[in-house]
C-alpha positions as CSV (number, residue, x, y, z in Angstrom):
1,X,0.0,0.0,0.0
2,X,2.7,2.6,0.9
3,X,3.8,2.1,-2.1
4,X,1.4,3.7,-4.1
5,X,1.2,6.8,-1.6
6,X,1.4,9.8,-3.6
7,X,3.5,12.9,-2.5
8,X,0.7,14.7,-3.5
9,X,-1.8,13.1,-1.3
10,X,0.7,13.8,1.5
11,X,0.8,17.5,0.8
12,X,-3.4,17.9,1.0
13,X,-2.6,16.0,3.8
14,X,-0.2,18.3,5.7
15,X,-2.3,21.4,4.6
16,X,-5.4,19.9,6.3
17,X,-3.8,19.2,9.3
18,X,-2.2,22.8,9.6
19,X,-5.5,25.1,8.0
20,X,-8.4,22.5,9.5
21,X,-6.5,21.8,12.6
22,X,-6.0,25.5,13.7
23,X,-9.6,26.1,13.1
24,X,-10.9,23.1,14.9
25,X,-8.3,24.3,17.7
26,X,-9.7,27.6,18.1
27,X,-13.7,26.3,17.9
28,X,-13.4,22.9,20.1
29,X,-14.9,22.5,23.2
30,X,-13.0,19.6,24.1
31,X,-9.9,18.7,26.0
32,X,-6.6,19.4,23.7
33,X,-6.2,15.3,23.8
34,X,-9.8,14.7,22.5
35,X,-9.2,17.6,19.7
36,X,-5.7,16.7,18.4
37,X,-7.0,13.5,17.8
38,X,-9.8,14.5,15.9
39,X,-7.6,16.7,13.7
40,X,-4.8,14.4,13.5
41,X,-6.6,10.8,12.4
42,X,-8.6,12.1,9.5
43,X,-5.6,14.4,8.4
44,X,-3.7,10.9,8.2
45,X,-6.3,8.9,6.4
46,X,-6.2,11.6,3.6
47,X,-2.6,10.2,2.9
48,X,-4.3,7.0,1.4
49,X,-7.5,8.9,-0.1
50,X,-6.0,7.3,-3.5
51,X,-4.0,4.0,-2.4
52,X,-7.1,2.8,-0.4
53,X,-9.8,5.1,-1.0
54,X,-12.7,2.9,0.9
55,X,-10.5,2.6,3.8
56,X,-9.9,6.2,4.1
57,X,-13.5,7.7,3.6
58,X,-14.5,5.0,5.7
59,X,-12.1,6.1,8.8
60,X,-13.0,9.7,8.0
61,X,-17.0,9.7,8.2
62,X,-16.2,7.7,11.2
63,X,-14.2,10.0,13.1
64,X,-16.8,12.9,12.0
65,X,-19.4,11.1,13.6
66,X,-17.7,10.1,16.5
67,X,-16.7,13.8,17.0
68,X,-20.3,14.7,16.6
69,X,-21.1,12.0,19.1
70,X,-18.2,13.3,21.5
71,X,-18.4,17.1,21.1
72,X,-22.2,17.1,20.3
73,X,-21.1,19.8,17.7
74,X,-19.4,19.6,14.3
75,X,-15.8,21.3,14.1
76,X,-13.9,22.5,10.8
77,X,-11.8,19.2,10.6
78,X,-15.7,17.7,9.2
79,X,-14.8,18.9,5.9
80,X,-12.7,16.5,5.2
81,X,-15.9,14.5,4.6
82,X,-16.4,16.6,1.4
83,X,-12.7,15.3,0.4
84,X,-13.1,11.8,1.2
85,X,-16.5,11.8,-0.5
86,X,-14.9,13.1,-3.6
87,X,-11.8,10.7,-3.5
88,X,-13.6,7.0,-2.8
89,X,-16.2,8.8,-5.9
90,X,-13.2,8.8,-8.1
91,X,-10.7,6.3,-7.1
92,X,-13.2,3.6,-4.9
93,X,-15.3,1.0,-6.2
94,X,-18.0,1.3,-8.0
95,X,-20.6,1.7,-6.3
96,X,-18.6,3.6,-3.1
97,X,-19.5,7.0,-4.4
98,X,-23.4,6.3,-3.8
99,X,-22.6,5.2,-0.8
100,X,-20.6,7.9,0.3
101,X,-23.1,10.3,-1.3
102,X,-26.0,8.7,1.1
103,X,-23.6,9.1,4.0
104,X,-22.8,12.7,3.3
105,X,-26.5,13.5,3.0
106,X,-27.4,11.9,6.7
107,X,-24.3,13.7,7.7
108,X,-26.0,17.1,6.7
109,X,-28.8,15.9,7.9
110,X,-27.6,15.6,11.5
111,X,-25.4,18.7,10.9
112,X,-28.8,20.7,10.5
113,X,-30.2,18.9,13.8
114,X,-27.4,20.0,15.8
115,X,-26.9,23.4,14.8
116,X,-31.1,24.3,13.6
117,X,-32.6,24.2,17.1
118,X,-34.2,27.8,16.5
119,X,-36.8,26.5,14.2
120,X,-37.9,24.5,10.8
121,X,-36.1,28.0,8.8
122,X,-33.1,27.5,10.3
123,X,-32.5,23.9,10.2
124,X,-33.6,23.7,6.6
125,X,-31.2,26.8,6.3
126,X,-27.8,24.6,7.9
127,X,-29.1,21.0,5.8
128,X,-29.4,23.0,2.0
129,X,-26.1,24.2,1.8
130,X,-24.3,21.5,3.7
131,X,-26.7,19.0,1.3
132,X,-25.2,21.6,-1.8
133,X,-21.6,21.0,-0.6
134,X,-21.9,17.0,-0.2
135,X,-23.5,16.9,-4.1
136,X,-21.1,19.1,-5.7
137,X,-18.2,17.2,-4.1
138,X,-20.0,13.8,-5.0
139,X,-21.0,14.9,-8.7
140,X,-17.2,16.3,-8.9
141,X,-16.0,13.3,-8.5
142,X,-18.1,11.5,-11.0
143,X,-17.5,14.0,-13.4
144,X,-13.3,12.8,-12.9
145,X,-13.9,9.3,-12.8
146,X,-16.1,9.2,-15.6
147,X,-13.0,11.3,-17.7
148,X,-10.4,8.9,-16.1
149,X,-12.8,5.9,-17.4
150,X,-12.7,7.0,-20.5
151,X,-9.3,8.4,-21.0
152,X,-8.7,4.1,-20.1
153,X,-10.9,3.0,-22.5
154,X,-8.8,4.8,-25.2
155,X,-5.3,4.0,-23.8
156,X,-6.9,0.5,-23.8
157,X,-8.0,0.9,-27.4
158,X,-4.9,2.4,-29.1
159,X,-2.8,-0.4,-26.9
160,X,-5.0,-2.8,-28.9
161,X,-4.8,-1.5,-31.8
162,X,-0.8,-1.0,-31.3
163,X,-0.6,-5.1,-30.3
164,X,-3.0,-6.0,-33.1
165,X,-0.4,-4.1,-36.0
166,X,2.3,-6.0,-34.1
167,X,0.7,-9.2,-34.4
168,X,0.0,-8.1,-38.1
169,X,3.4,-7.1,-38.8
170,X,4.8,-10.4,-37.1
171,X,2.6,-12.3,-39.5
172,X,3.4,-10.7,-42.5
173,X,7.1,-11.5,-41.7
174,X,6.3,-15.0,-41.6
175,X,4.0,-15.0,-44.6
176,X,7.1,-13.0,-46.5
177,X,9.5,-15.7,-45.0
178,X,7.0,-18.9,-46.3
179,X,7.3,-16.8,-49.2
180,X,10.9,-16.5,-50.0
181,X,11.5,-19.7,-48.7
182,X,9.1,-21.3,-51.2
183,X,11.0,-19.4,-54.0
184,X,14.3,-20.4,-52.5
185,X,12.9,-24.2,-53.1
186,X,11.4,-23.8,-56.3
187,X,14.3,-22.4,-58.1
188,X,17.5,-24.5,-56.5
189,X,15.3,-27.9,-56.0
190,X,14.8,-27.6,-59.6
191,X,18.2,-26.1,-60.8
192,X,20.1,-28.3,-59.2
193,X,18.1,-31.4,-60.2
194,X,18.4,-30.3,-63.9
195,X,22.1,-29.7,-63.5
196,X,22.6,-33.2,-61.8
197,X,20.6,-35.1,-64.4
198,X,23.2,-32.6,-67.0
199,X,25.9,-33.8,-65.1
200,X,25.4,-37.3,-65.0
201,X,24.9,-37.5,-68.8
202,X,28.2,-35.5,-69.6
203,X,30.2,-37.9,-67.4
204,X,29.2,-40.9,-69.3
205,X,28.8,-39.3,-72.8
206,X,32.4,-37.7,-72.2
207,X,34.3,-41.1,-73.1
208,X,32.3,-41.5,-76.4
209,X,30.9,-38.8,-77.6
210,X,32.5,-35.5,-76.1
211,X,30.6,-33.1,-78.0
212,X,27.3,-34.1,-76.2
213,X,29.5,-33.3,-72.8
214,X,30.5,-30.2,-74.2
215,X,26.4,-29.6,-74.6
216,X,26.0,-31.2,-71.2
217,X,28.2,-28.2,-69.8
218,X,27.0,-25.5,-71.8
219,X,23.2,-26.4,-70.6
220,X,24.9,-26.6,-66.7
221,X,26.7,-23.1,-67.3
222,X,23.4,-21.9,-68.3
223,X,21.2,-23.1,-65.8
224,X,23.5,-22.2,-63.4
225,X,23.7,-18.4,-64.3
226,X,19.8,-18.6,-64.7
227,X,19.3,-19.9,-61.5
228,X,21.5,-16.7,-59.9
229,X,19.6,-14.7,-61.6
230,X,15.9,-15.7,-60.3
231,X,18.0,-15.9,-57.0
232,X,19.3,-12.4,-57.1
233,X,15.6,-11.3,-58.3
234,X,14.4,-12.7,-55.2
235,X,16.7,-11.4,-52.7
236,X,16.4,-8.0,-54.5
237,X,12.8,-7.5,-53.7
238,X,13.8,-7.7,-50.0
239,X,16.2,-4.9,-50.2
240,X,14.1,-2.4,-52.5
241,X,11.3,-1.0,-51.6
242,X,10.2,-0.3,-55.6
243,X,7.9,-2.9,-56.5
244,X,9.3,-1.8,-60.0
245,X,13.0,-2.1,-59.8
246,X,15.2,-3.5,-62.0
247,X,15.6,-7.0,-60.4
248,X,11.8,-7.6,-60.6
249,X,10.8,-9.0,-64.1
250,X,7.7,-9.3,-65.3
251,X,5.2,-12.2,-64.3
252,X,5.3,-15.4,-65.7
253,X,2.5,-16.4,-67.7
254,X,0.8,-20.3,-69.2
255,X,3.1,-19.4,-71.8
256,X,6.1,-20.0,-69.9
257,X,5.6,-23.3,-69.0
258,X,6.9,-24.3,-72.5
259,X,10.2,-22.9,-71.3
260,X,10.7,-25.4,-68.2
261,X,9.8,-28.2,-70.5
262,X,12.4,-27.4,-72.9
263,X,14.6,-27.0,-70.0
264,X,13.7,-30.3,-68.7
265,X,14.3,-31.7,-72.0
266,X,17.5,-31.3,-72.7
267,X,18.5,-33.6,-69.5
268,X,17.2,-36.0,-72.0
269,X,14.2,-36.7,-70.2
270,X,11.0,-37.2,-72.3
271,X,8.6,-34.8,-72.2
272,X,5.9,-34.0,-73.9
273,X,3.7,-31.1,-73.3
274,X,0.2,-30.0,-74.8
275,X,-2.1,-27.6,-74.3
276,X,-5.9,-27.0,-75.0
277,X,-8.2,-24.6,-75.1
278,X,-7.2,-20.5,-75.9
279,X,-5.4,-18.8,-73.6
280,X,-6.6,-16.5,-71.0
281,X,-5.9,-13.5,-69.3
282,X,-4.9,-14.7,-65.5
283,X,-4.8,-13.1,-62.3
284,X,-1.5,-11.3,-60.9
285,X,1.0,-14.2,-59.8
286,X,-1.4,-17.0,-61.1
287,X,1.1,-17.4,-64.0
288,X,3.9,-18.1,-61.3
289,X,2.2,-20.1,-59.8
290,X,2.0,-22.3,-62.7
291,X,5.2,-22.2,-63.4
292,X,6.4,-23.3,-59.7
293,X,4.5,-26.0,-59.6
294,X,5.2,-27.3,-63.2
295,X,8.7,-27.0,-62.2
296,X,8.3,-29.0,-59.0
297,X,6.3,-31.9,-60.2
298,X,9.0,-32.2,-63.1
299,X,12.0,-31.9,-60.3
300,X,10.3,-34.9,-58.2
301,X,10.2,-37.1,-61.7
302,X,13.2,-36.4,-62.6
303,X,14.6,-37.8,-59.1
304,X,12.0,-40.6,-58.0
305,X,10.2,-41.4,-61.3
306,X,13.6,-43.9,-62.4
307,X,15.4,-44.1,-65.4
308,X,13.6,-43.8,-68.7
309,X,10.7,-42.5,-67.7
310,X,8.1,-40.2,-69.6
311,X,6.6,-37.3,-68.6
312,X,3.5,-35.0,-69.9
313,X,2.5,-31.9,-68.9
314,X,-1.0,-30.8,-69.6
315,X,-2.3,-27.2,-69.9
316,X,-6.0,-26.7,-70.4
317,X,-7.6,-23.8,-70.5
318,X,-11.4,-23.7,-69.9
319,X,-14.3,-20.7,-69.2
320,X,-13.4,-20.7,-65.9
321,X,-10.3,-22.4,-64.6
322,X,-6.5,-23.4,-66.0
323,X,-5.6,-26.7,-65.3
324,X,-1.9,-27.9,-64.9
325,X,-1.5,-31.5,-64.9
326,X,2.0,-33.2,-64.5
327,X,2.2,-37.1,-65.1
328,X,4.8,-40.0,-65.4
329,X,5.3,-42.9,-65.9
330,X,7.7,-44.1,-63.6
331,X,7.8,-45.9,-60.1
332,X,4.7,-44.8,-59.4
333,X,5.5,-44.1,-55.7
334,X,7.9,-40.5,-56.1
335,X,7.8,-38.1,-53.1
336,X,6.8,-34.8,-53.8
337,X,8.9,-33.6,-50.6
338,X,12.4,-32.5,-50.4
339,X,12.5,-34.4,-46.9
340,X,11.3,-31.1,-44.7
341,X,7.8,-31.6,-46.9
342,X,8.3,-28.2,-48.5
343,X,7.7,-29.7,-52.4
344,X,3.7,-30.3,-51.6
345,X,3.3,-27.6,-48.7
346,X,4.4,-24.8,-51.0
347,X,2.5,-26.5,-54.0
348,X,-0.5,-26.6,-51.8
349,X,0.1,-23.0,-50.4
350,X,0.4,-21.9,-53.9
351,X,-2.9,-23.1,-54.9
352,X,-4.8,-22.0,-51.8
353,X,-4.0,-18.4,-52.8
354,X,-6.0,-18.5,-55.7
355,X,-8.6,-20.4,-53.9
356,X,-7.6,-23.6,-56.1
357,X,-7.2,-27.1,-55.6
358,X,-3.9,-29.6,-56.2
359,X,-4.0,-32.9,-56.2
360,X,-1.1,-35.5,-56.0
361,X,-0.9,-38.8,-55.6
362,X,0.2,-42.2,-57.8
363,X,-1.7,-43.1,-60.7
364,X,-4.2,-46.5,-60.5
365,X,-2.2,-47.2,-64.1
366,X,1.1,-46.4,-62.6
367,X,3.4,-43.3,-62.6
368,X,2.7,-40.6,-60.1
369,X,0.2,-37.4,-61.4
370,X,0.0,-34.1,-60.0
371,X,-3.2,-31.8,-60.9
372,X,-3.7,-28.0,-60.1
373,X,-6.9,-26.3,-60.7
374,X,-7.1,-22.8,-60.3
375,X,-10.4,-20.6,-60.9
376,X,-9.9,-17.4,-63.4
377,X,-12.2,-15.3,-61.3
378,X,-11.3,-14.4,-58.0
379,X,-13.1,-16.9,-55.3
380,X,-10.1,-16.9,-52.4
381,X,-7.6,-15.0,-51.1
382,X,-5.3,-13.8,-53.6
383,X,-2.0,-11.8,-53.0
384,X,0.6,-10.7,-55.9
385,X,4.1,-12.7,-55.7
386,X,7.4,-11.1,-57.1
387,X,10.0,-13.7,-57.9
């Protein structure tokens, strides 16, 4: 409790006790023993008007009618009734200022008995204004409390709305983490598969045919430098804040997809690739997000489906969806992870941003297929990727 004493408090306090107390002194009819401690013990309970408000108004109204009781007249030191009304008003319970407000008006009531003996004018004339003083101090303090209430409500507000943009914020930088970290995946998982398979075939075409490893290490150089490049693209759109800076290249679109077959291709994996239907405009980032997952269903053939097998990739194009489908032909059981499950989580968390649906899982004929469906018109959440 003493620890929430204010100084301030304190001072009223020591003011009370010196402009009360020598008034009290010079109107008591009471031994200098009963009167100091009349003065003294409400002087001290305004030192915890605010730290324990009910205690203090409490202790006060019952020293002023003890007093009364003792004396058989009220003394100056009984306006310190009007201060404890005030203070439990404002810092009390709710509820305490009622209370109080009662108490202070049987407390003028009584006042007016004591002092109106002369007649029904002269009592009603000491209970009005004493009545007058206990409301004012009472609708005082409601007045404060009711401004400290809602000065709280909107300290309380703008600390919500502060933690709720922090929680926002955090999210986003998660979200933009997913993000990058799903391009991260996307670009080296299939980089580096296609420059393995490129590898693998120069090494054993180098002792009979070293023109094909020459090609096997031109495709390597290439890929490689590609690969940097949609790296540095990446990690560029973290360090600039222009959406339309010069490492940010324009959006992929169904178009592209021919691209990361012919990539694919010259591995010397078999490939085919078809599409049907015309072409349509598609939302912002739809197109990379066929290109992604094109990418990593071709990147899980290439290292689960075994050697020699085919692959097709399918783009239809109806009224109102594109369809990407990726099949093979192989063992029928490749993983679509990288062994931390990012290959079908970031496939899946690609489609869900266009409100679309994937599906993956081995074909009842053999091979493994993997089928994205994503609506033209906008029917989830959708957000704008920059590679």
């Amino acid at each position: 409790m003493m620890s929430r004493i204010r100084w301030g408090d304190v001072a009223l306090a020591l003011g009370v006790l010196v402009v009360l107390g020598t008034l009290t002194a010079g109107n008591a009819l009471a031994g200098a023993a009963e009167t100091a401690a009349f003065v003294i013990l409400p002087s001290v309970l305004l030192v915890f008007r605010r730290s324990a408000p009910l205690v203090s108004a409490v202790g006060i109204y019952l020293v002023a009618l003890l007093q009364v009781i003792a004396i058989g007249t009220p003394l100056p030191i009984n306006l310190t009734v009007l201060i404890a009304l005030y203070s439990v008003t404002v810092h009390g319970p709710k509820g305490a200022g009622l209370v109080g407000l009662l108490g202070g008006g049987l407390g003028a009531g009584l006042f007016a008995l004591l002092l109106g003996t002369s007649g029904l004018m002269e009592l009603v004339a000491y209970f009005l204004p004493t009545a007058l003083a206990v409301a004012i101090a009472w609708a005082l303090g409601l007045v404060v409390r009711i401004r400290n209430e809602r000065a709280a409500a909107l300290a309380d507000r703008a600390r919500a709305r502060e933690e709720q943009r922090s929680r926002e914020a955090e999210f986003a930088v998660a979200e933009e983490r997913a993000r990058i970290a799903r391009e991260m995946h996307d670009v080296v998982a299939h980089s580096l598969a296609v420059i393995i398979a490129q590898a693998d075939g120069g090494r054993y075409a180098a002792a009979n045919d070293p023109q094909q490893a020459v090609k096997a290490l031109e495709t390597v150089a290439e890929i490689g430098r590609s690969s940097l490049a949609d790296i540095r693209r990446i990690l560029g759109v973290l360090r600039s804040d222009e959406a339309d800076g010069p490492l940010v290249r324009p959006q992929p679109t169904g178009e592209d997809l021919a691209e990361v077959v012919e990539r694919v291709k010259e591995t010397g994996a078999t490939v085919a690739y078809t599409t049907i239907g015309q072409p349509r405009p598609l939302l912002p980032g739809m197109g990379l997000t066929l290109q992604r997952v094109c990418q990593e269903a071709l990147t899980n053939s290439l290292k689960h489906a075994g050697p020699g097998a085919r692959m097709s990739v399918l783009l239809q194009w109806t009224d109102d969806a594109v369809i990407l489908q990726v099949d093979d032909d192989g063992r029928g059981a490749a993983s679509i992870s990288d062994g931390a499950g990012t290959g079908l989580v970031g496939m899946r968390e690609r489609a869900a941003m266009f409100g679309g649906q994937l599906h993956a899982a081995p074909r009842s004929t053999g091979g493994f297929r993997v089928r994205l469906a994503l609506p033209l018109h906008p029917t989830g959440p959708t957000r704008k990727e920059n590679p």
